[in-house]
C-alpha positions in Angstrom: 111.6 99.7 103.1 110.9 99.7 99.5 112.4 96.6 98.8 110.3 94.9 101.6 106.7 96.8 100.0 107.8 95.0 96.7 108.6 92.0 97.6 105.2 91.5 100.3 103.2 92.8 97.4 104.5 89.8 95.4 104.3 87.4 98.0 100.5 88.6 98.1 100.2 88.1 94.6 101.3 85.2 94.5 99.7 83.7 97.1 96.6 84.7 95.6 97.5 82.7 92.3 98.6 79.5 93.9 95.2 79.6 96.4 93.5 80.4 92.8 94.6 77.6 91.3 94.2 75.0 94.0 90.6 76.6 94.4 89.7 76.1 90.8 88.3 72.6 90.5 85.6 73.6 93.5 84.1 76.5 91.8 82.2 77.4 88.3 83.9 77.9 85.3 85.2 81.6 84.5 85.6 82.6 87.9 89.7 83.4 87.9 91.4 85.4 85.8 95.3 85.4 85.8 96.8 87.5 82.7 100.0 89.3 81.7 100.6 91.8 79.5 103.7 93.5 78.0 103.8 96.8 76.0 104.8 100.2 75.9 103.9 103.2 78.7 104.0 106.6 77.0 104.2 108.9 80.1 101.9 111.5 80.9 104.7 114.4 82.2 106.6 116.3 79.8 109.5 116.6 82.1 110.1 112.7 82.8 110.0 112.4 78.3 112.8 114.9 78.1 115.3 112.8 80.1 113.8 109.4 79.4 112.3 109.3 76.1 108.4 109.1 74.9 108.1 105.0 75.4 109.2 103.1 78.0 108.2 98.8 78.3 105.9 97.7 80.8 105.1 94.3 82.4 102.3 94.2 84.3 100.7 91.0 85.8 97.0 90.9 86.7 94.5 88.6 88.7 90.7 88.9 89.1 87.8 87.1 90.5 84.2 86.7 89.4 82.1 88.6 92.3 78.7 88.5 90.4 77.2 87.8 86.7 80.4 89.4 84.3 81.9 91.4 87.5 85.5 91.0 88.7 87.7 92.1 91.4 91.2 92.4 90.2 94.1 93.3 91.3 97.3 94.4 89.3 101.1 95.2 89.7 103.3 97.4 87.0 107.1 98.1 87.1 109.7 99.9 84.9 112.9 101.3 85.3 114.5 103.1 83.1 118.0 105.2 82.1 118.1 108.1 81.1 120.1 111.8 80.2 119.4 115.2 82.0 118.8 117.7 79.7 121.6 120.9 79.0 124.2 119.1 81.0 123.6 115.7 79.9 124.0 113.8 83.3 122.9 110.1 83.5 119.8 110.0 85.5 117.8 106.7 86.5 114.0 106.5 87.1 111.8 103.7 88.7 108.0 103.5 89.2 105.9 100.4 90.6 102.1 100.6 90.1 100.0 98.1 92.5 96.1 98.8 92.7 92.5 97.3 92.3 89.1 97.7 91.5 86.5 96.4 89.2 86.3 95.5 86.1 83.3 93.9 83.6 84.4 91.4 81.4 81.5 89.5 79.3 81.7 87.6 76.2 80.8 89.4 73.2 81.0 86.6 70.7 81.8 83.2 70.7 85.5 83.6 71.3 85.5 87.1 72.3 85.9 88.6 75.0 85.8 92.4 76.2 87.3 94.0 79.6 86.4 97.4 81.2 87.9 98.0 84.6 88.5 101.2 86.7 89.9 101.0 90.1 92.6 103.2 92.0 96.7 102.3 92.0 99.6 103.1 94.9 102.0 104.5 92.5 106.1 103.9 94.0 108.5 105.9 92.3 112.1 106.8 92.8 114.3 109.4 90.9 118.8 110.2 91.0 120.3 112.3 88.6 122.9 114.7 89.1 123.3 112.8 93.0 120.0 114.0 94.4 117.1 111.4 94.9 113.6 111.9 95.1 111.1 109.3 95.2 107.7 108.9 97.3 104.3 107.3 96.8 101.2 108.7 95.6 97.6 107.2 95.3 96.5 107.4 92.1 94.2 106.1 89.4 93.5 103.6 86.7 91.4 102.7 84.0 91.8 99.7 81.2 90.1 98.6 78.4 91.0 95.3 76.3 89.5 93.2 73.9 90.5 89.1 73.6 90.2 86.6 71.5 89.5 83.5 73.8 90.5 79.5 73.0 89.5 77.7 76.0 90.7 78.5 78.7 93.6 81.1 77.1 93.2 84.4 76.4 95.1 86.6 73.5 94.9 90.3 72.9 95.2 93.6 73.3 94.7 96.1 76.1 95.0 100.1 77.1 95.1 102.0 80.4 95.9 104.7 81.6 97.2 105.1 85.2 98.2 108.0 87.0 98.9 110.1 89.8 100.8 113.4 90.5 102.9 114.6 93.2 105.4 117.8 93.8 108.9 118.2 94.8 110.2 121.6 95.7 107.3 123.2 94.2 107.2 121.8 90.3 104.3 119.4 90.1 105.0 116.0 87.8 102.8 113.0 87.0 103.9 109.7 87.9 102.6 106.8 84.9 100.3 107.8 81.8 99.1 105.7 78.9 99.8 101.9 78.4 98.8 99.8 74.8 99.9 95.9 75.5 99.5 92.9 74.4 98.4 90.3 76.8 98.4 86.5 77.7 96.0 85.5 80.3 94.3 82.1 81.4 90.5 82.2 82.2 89.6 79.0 84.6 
């Protein structure tokens, strides 16, 4: 079931770039923004850093369209997975969290070939959990907020971004957070 939620989410996605891009030539300029970012999520709970270290790398591809003035819509999808080792008893252990989410962001030119982004919006956080032969996993609605600054040549974009997205949830009574804090660097095409 998991599998298929991925998978449809991507379809979605892209869907939505390949009707973007055959859309293009019929509206004004700056009205789709495709971009993709790679960096390093530094998770919010204490628990998940213990088995799987302070830093885990993130891709996250993101697509937005102009609504009104310097307004988008966008919409986003995250994944990691990573390995890790249980604390004490030293058990591999494997974690996996998908991020897909929305909202709205504003994203005017500041300069002549820069550009700023400030977006909030809310993210359907997917995670799944095994170590020591029991698996937990779930989906929580959580929420996001980004910042970046870009350098712009035409219709490219370079620079750098930060979020943070989050949600929480509980299993057998000990709360954890699912995501945290994100610094990438990011390629994006402005059309």
């Amino acid at each position: 079931m998991k599998n298929y939620k991925a998978k449809s989410a991507l379809a979605v996605l892209f869907s939505l770039v390949l009707s973007s891009i055959f859309l293009v030539p019929t509206l004004r300029a700056d009205t789709v923004m495709l971009s993709f970012s790679y960096g390093y999520l530094f998770p919010a709970d204490s628990g998940y850093k213990e088995v799987y270290g302070s830093k885990v790398m993130v891709p996250e591809f993101k697509l937005g369209f102009r609504v009104i003035s310097d307004v988008y819509i966008y919409g986003m999808f995250s994944t990691l997975s990573k390995n890790g080792t249980t604390p004490e008893l030293n058990e591999p252990a494997h974690s996996k969290q998908q991020f897909m989410g929305g909202g709205l962001a504003y994203f005017p030119s500041v300069a002549r070939s820069l550009k700023i982004f400030i977006g909030a919006g809310v993210a359907s956080a997917t995670y799944e959990e095994e170590a020591m032969d029991i698996k937990v996993s779930g989906n929580k609605l959580g929420f996001m907020a980004e910042a970046g600054l870009y350098l712009r040549f035409k219709a490219v974009l370079f620079g750098l971004s930060g979020s943070y997205c989050a949600a929480s949830d509980s299993y057998e009574g000990v709360d954890f957070k699912i995501g945290g804090t994100r610094a990438s660097a990011v390629l994006g095409f402005i059309f």
